[in-house]
DRENROSE-557358 format. One record per residue (C-alpha): residue number from 1; residue in one letter; x, y, z. Coordinates in steps of 0.05 Angstrom, whole numbers, always signed. Layout:
<recs>
<rec resi="NUM" resn="A" u="X" v="Y" w="Z"/>
...
</recs>
This chain:
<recs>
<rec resi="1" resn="X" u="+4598" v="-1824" w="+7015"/>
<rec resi="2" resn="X" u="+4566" v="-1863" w="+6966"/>
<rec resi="3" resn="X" u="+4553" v="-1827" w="+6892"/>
<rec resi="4" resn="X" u="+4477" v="-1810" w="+6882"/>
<rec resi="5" resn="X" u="+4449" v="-1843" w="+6823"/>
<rec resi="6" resn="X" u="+4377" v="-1848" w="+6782"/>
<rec resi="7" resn="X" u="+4345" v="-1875" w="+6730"/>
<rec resi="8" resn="X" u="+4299" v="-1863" w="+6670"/>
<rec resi="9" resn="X" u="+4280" v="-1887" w="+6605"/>
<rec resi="10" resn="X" u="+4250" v="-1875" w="+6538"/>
<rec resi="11" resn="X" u="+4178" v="-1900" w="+6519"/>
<rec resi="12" resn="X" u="+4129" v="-1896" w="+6457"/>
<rec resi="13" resn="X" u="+4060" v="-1871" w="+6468"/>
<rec resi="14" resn="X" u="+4024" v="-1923" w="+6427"/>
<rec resi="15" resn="X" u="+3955" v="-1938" w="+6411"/>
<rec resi="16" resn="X" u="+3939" v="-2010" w="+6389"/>
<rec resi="17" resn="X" u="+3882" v="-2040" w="+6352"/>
<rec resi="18" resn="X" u="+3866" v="-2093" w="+6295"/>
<rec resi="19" resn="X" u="+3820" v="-2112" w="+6229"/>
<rec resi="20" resn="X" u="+3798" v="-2181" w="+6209"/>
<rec resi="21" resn="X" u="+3793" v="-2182" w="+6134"/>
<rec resi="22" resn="X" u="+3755" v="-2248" w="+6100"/>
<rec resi="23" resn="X" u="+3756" v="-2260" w="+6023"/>
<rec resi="24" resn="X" u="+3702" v="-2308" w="+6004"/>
<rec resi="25" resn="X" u="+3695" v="-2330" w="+5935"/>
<rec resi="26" resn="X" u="+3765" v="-2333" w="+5931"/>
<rec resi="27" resn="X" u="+3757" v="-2368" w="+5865"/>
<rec resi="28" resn="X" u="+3718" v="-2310" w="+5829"/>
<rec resi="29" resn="X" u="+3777" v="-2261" w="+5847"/>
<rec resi="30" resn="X" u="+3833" v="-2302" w="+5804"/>
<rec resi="31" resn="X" u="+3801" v="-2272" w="+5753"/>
<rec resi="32" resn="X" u="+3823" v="-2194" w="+5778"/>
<rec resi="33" resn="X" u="+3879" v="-2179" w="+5726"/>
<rec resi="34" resn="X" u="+3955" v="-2174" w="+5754"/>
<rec resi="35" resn="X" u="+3963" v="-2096" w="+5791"/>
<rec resi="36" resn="X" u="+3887" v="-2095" w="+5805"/>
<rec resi="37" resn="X" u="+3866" v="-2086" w="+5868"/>
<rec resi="38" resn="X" u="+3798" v="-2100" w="+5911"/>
<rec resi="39" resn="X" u="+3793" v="-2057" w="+5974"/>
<rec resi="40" resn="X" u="+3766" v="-2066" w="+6041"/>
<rec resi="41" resn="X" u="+3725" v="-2026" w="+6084"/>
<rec resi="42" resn="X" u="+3759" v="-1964" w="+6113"/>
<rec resi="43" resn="X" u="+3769" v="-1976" w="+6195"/>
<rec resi="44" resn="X" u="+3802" v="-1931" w="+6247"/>
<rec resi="45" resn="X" u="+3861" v="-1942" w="+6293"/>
<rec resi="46" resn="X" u="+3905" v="-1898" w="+6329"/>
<rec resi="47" resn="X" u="+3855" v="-1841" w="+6304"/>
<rec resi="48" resn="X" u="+3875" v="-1851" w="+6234"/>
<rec resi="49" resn="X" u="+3825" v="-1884" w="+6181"/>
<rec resi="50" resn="X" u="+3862" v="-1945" w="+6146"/>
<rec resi="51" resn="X" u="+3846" v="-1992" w="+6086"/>
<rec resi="52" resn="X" u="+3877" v="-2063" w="+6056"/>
<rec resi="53" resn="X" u="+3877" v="-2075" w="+5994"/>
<rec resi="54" resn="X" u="+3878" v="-2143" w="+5965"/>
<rec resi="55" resn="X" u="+3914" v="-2157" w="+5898"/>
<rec resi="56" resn="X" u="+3889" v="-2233" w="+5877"/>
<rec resi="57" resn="X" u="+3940" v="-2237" w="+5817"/>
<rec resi="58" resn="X" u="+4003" v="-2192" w="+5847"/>
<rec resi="59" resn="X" u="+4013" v="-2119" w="+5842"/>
<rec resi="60" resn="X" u="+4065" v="-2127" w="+5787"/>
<rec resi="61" resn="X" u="+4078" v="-2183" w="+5733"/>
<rec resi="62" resn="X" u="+4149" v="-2200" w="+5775"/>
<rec resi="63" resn="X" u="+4098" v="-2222" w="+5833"/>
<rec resi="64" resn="X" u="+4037" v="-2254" w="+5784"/>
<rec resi="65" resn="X" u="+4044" v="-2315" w="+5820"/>
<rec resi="66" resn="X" u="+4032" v="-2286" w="+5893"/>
<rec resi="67" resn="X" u="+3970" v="-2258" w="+5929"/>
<rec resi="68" resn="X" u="+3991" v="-2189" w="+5948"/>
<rec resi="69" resn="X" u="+3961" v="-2144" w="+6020"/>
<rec resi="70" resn="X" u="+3976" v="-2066" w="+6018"/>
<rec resi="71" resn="X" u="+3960" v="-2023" w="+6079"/>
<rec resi="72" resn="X" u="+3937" v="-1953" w="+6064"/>
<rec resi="73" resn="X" u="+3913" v="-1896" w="+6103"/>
<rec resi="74" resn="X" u="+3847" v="-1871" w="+6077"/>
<rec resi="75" resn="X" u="+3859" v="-1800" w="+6088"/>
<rec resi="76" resn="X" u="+3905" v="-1745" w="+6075"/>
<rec resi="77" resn="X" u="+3949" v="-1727" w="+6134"/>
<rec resi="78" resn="X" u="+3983" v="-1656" w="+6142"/>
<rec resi="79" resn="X" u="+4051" v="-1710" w="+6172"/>
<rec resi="80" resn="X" u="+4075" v="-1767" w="+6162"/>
<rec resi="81" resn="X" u="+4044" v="-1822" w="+6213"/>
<rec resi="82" resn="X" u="+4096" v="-1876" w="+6236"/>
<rec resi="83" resn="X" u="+4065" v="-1945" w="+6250"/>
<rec resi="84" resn="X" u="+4081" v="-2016" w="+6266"/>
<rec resi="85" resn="X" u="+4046" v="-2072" w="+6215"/>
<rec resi="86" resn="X" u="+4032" v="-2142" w="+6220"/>
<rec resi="87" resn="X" u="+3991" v="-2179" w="+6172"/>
<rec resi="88" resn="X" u="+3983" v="-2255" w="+6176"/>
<rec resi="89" resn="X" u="+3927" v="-2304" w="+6172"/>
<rec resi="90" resn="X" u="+3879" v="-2304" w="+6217"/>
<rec resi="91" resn="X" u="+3889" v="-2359" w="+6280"/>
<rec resi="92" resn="X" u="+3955" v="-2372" w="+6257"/>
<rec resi="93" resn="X" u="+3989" v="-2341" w="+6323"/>
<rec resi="94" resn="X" u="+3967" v="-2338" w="+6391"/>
<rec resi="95" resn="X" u="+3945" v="-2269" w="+6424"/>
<rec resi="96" resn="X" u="+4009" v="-2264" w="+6465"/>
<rec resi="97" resn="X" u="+4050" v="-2281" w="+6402"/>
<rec resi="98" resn="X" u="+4009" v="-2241" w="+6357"/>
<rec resi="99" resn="X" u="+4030" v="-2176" w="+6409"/>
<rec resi="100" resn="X" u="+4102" v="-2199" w="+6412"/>
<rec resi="101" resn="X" u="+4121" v="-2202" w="+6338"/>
<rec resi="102" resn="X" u="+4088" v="-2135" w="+6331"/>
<rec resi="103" resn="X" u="+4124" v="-2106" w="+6384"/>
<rec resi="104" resn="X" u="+4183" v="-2126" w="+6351"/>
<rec resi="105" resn="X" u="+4156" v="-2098" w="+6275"/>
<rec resi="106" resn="X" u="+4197" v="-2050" w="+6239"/>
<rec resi="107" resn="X" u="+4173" v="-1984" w="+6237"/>
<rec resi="108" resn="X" u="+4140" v="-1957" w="+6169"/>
<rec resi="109" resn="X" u="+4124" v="-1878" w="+6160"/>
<rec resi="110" resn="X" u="+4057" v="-1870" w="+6121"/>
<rec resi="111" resn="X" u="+4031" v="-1814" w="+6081"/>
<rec resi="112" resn="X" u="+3979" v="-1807" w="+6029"/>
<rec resi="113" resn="X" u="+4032" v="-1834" w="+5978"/>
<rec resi="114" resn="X" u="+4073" v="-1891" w="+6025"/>
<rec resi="115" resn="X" u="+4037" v="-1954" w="+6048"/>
<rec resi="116" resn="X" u="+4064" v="-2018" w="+6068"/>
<rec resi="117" resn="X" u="+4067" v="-2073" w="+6022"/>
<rec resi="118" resn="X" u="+4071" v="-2145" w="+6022"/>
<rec resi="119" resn="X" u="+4078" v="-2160" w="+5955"/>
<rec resi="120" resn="X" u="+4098" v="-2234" w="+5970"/>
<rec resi="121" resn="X" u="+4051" v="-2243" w="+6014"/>
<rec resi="122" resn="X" u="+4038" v="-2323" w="+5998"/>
<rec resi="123" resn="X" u="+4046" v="-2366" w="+5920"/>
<rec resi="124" resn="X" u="+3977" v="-2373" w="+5901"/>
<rec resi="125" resn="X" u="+3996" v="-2450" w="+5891"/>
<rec resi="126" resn="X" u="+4015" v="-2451" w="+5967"/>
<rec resi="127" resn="X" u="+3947" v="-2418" w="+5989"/>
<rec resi="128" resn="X" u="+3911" v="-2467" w="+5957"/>
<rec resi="129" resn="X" u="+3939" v="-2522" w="+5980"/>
<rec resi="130" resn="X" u="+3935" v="-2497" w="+6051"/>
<rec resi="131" resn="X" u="+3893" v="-2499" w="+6114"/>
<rec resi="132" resn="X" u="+3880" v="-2426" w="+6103"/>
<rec resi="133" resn="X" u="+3834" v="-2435" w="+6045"/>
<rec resi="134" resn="X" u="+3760" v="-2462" w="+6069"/>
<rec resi="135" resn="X" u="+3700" v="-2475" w="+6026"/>
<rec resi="136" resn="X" u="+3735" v="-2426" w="+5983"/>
<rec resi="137" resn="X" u="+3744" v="-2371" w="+6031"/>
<rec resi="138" resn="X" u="+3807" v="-2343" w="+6071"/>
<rec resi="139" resn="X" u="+3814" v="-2297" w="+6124"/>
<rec resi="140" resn="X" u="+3866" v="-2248" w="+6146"/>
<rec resi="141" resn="X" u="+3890" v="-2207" w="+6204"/>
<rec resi="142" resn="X" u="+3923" v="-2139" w="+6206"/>
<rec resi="143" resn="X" u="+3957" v="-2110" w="+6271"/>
<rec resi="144" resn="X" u="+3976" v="-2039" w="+6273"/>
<rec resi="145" resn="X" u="+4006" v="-1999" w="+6323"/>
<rec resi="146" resn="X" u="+4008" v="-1934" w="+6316"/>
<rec resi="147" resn="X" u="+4064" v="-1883" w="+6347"/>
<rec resi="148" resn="X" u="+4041" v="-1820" w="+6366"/>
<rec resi="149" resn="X" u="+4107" v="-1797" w="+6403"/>
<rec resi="150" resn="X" u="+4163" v="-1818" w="+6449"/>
<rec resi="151" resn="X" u="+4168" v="-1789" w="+6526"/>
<rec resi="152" resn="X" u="+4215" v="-1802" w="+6585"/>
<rec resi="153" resn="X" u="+4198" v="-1836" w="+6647"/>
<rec resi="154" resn="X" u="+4222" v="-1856" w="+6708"/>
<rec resi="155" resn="X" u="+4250" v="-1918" w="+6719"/>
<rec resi="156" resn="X" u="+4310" v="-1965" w="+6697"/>
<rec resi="157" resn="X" u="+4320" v="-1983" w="+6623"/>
<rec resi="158" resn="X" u="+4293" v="-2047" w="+6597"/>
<rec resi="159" resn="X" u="+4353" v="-2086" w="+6573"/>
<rec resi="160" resn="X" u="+4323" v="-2156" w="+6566"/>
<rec resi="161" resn="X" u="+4247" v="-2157" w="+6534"/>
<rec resi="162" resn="X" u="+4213" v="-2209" w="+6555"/>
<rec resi="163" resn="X" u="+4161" v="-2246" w="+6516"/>
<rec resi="164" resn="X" u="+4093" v="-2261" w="+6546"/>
<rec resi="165" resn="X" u="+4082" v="-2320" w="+6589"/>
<rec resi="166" resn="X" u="+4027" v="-2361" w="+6555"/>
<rec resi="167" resn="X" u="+4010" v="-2405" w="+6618"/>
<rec resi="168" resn="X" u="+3951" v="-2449" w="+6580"/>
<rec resi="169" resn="X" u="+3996" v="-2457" w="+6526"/>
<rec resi="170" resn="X" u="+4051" v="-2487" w="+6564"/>
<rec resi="171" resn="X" u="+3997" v="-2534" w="+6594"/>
<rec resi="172" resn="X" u="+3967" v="-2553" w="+6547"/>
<rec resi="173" resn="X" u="+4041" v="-2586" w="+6517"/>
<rec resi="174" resn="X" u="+4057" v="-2611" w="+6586"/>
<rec resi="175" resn="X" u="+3984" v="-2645" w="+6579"/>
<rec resi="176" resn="X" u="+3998" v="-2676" w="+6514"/>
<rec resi="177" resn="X" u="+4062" v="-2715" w="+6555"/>
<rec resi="178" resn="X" u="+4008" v="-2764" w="+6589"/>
<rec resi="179" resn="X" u="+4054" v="-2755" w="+6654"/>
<rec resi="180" resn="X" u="+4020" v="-2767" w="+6717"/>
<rec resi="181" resn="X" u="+3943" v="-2776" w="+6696"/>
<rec resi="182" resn="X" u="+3904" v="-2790" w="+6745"/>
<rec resi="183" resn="X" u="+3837" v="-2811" w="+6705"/>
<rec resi="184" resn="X" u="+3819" v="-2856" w="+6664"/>
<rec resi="185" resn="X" u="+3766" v="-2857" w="+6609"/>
<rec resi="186" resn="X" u="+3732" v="-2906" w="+6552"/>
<rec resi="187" resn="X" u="+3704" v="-2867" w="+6503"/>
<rec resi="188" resn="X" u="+3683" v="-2911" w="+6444"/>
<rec resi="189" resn="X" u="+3735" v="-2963" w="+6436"/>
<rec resi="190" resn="X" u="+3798" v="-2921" w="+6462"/>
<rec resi="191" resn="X" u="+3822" v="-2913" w="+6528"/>
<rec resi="192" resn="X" u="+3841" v="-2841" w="+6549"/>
<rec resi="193" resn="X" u="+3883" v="-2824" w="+6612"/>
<rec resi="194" resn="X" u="+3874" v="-2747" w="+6633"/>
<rec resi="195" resn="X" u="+3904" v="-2702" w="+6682"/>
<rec resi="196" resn="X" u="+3855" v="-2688" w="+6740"/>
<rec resi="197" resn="X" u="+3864" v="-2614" w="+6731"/>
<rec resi="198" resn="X" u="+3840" v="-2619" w="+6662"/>
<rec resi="199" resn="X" u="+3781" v="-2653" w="+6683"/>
<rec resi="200" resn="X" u="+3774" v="-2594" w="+6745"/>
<rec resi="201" resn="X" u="+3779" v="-2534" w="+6682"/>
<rec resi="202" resn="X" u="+3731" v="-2578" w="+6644"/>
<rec resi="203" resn="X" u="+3680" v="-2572" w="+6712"/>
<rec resi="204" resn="X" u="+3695" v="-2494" w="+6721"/>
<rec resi="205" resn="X" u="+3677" v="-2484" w="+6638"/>
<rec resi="206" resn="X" u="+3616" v="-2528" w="+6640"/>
<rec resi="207" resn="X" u="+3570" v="-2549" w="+6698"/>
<rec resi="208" resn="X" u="+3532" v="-2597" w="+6660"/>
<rec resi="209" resn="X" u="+3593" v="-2629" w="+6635"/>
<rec resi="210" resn="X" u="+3631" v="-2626" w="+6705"/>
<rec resi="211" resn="X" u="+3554" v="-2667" w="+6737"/>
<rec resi="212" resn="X" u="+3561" v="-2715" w="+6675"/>
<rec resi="213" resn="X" u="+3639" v="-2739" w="+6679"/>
<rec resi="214" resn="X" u="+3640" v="-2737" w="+6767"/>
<rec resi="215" resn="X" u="+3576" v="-2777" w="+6769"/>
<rec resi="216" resn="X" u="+3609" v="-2824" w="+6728"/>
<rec resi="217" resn="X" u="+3676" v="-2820" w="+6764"/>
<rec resi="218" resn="X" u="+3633" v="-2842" w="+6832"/>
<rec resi="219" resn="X" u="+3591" v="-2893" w="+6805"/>
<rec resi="220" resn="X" u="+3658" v="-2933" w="+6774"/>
<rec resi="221" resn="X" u="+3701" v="-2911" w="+6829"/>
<rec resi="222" resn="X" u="+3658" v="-2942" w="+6872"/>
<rec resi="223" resn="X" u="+3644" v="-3008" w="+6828"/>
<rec resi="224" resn="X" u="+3726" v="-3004" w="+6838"/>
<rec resi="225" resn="X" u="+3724" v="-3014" w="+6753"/>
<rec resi="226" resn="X" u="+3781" v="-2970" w="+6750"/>
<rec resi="227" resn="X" u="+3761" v="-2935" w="+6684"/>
<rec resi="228" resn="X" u="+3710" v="-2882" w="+6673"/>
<rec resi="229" resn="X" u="+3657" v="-2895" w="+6614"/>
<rec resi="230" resn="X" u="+3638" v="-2845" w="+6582"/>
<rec resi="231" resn="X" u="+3577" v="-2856" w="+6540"/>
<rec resi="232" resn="X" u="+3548" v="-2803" w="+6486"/>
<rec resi="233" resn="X" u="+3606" v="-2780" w="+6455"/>
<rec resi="234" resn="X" u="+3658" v="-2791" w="+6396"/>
<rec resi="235" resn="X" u="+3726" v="-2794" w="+6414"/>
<rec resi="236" resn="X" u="+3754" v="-2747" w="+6368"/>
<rec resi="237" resn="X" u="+3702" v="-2692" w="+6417"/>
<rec resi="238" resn="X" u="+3723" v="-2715" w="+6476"/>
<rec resi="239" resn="X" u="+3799" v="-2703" w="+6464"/>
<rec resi="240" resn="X" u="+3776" v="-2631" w="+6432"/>
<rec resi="241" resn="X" u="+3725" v="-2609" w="+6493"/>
<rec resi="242" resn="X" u="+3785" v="-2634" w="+6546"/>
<rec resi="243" resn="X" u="+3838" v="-2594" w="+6508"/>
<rec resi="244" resn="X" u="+3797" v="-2530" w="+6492"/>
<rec resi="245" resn="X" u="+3783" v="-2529" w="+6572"/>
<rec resi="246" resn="X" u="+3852" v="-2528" w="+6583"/>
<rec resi="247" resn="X" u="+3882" v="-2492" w="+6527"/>
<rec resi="248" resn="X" u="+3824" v="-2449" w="+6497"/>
<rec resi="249" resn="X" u="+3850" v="-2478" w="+6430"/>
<rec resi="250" resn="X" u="+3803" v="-2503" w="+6376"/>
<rec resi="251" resn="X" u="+3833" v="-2572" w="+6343"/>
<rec resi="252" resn="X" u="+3885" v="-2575" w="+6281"/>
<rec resi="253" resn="X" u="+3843" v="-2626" w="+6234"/>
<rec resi="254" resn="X" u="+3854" v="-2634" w="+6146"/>
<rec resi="255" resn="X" u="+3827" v="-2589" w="+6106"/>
<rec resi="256" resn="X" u="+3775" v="-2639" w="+6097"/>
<rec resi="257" resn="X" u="+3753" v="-2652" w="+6163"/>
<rec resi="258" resn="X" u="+3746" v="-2576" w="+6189"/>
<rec resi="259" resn="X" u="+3672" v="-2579" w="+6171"/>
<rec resi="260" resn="X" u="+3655" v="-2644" w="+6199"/>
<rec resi="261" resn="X" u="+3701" v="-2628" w="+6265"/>
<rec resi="262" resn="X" u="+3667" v="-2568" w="+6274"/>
<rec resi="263" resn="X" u="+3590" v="-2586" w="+6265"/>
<rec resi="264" resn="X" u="+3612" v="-2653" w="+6322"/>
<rec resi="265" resn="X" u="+3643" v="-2588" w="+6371"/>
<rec resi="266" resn="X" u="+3581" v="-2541" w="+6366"/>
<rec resi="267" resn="X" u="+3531" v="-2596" w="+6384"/>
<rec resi="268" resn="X" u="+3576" v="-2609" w="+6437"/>
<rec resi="269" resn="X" u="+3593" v="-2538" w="+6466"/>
<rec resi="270" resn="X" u="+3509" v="-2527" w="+6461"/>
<rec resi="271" resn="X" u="+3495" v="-2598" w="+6497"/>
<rec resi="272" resn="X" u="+3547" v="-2578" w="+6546"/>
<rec resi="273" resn="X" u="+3533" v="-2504" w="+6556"/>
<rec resi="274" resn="X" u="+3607" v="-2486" w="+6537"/>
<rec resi="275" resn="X" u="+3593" v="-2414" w="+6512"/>
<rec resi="276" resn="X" u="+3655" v="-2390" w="+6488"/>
<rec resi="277" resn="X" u="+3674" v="-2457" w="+6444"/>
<rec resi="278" resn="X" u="+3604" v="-2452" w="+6416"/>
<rec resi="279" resn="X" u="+3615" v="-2377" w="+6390"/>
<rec resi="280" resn="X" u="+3685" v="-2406" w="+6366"/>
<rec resi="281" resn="X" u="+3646" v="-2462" w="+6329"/>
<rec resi="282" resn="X" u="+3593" v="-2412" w="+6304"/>
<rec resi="283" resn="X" u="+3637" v="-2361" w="+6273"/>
<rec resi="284" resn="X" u="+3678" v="-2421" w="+6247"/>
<rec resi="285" resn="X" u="+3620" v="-2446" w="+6219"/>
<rec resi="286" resn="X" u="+3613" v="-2388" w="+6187"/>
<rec resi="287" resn="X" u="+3664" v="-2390" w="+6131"/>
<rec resi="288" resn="X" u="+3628" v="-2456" w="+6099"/>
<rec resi="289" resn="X" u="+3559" v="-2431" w="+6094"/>
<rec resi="290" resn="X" u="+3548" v="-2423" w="+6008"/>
<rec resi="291" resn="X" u="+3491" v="-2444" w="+5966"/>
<rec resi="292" resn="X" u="+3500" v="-2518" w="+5979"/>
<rec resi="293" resn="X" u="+3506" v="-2512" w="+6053"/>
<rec resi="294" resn="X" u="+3457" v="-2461" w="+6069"/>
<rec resi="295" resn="X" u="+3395" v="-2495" w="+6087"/>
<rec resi="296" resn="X" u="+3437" v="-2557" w="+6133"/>
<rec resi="297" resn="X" u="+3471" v="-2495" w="+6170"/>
<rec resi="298" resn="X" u="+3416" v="-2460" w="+6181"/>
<rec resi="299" resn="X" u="+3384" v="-2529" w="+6213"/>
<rec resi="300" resn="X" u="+3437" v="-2542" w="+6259"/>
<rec resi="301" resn="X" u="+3445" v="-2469" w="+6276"/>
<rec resi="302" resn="X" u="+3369" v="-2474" w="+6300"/>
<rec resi="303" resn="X" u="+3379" v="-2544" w="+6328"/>
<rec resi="304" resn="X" u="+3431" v="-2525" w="+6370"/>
<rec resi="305" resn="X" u="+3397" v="-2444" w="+6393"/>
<rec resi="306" resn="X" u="+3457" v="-2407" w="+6351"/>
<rec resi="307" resn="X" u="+3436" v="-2340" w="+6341"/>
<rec resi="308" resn="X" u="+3494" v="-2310" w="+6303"/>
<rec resi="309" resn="X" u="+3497" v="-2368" w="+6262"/>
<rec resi="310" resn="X" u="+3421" v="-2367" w="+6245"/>
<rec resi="311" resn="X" u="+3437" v="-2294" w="+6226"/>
<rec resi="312" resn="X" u="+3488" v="-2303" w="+6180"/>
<rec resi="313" resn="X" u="+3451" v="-2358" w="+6147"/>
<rec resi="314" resn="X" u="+3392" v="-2313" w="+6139"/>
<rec resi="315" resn="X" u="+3437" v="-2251" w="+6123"/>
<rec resi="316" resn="X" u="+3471" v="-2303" w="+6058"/>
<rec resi="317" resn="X" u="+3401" v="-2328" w="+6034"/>
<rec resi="318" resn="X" u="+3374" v="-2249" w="+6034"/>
<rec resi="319" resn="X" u="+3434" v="-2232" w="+5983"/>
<rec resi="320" resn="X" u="+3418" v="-2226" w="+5912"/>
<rec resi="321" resn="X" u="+3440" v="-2283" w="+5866"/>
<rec resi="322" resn="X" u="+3420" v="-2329" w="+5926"/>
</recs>
């Protein structure tokens, strides 16, 4: 007779949750002496109220040259509450990356007096020089998890853990290979061969541009020209709108050209009807509206029927010293 067996294993109860954190007139804040600290708003996860504090010059003088991040909780607790912590900048991770490398977080214990601290959290010198800093403004993301307990259940034991599958990521790369297109397209001056199922998640994101691209696919089919004109539209778009569809990523451009890029997408994703790429665009577009960029952003945020955009404008023109 055959030995009877079972199984079980060992599982956190965990609740999940995350705070977006943007400094804007990063500038002004270099001028917060070394060990001061700027806090920002209290928010709740896990049923605990939290707080980051930002130290522009290093908590100590060993760390002047770094831009420090604490995590606090803002409240006394009767125990101590164990947590897992992630902060990075904002975008620089996908979601399914973002939720692996937190899974994988060491555990802190927090209590009125313990936070977690990333005293070295970037050189000032680096920041500066980096993609992360726009129109003088940077933005942060903070993960926590927090664990409430552990509890048995049944089942066999996870031995291997197994990262999310990020299917439009792996795509999107294959995509970038230019193996077996089945389009072509003039756009400008510059030919561009696509992947019919690019061109289908293009159709299935935006009817208007899905009319626009098969009408033009049947009238030069049928003139047997062999390429697809495309007439309207910069090049540099037409390569962003194609790989958003697929990907749901916004383009990597300079430092320099972020603004530019993103103004060129908006009018697109509003021309097109592509909702979620214009909210994208419109909370990008957020981070360079200032005193010399006010007025054009609030122009092209009417132009273009951008409510949240409009909003903000408004909301930065209302402040005092505007």
């Amino acid at each position: 007779m055959s030995p009877s067996g079972s199984a079980s294993s060992i599982v956190a109860d965990t609740t999940e949750g995350y705070h977006f954190l943007t400094i804007r007139d990063y500038s002004r804040t270099k001028g917060v002496p070394t060990g001061e600290r700027i806090g920002s708003l209290p928010f709740t996860v896990g049923g605990h109220c939290w707080r980051i504090y930002y130290f522009p010059n290093g908590v100590r003088s060993e760390v002047a040259d770094y831009v420090s991040f604490f995590l606090e909780l803002d409240e006394d607790v009767p125990a101590t509450v164990k947590a897992q912590v992630k902060i990075c900048f904002a975008g620089e991770e996908e979601e399914a990356e973002q939720a692996a490398s937190l899974a994988l977080a060491s555990v802190d214990e927090f209590t009125s007096q313990k936070c977690r601290q990333y005293e070295k959290f970037i050189k000032r010198e680096i920041l500066e020089n980096s993609r992360h800093l726009k129109n003088d403004s940077l933005s942060i993301r903070c993960d926590i998890a927090v664990i409430h307990g552990y509890r048995g259940v049944d089942g066999t034991t996870a031995f291997i853990c197994v990262l999310p599958c990020d299917v439009r990521q792996n795509l999107g790369k294959y995509i970038e290979t230019n193996k077996r297109t089945h389009e072509v397209f003039e756009v400008g001056t510059e030919i561009i061969a696509v992947h019919y199922c690019v061109l289908v998640a293009c159709w299935a994101c935006s009817p208007v541009l899905e009319a626009e691209l098969y009408g033009a696919i049947k009238e030069d089919n049928t003139a047997a020209a062999g390429v697809v004109h495309v007439e309207g539209m910069e090049v540099e778009v037409f390569k962003a709108l194609l790989d958003f569809a697929y990907t749901g990523r916004l383009p990597q451009t300079s430092k320099e050209d972020d603004e530019v890029m993103c103004q060129r997408l908006l009018v697109a994703a509003d021309r097109y009807g592509i909702v979620q790429l214009k909210l994208l665009c419109e909370e990008w577009m957020c981070k360079y509206i200032d005193v010399g960029t006010a007025a054009t952003i609030l122009a092209l945020a009417e132009q273009n029927h951008c409510e949240g955009l409009r909003k903000a404008c408004f909301d930065f023109l209302a402040a005092p010293g505007n």
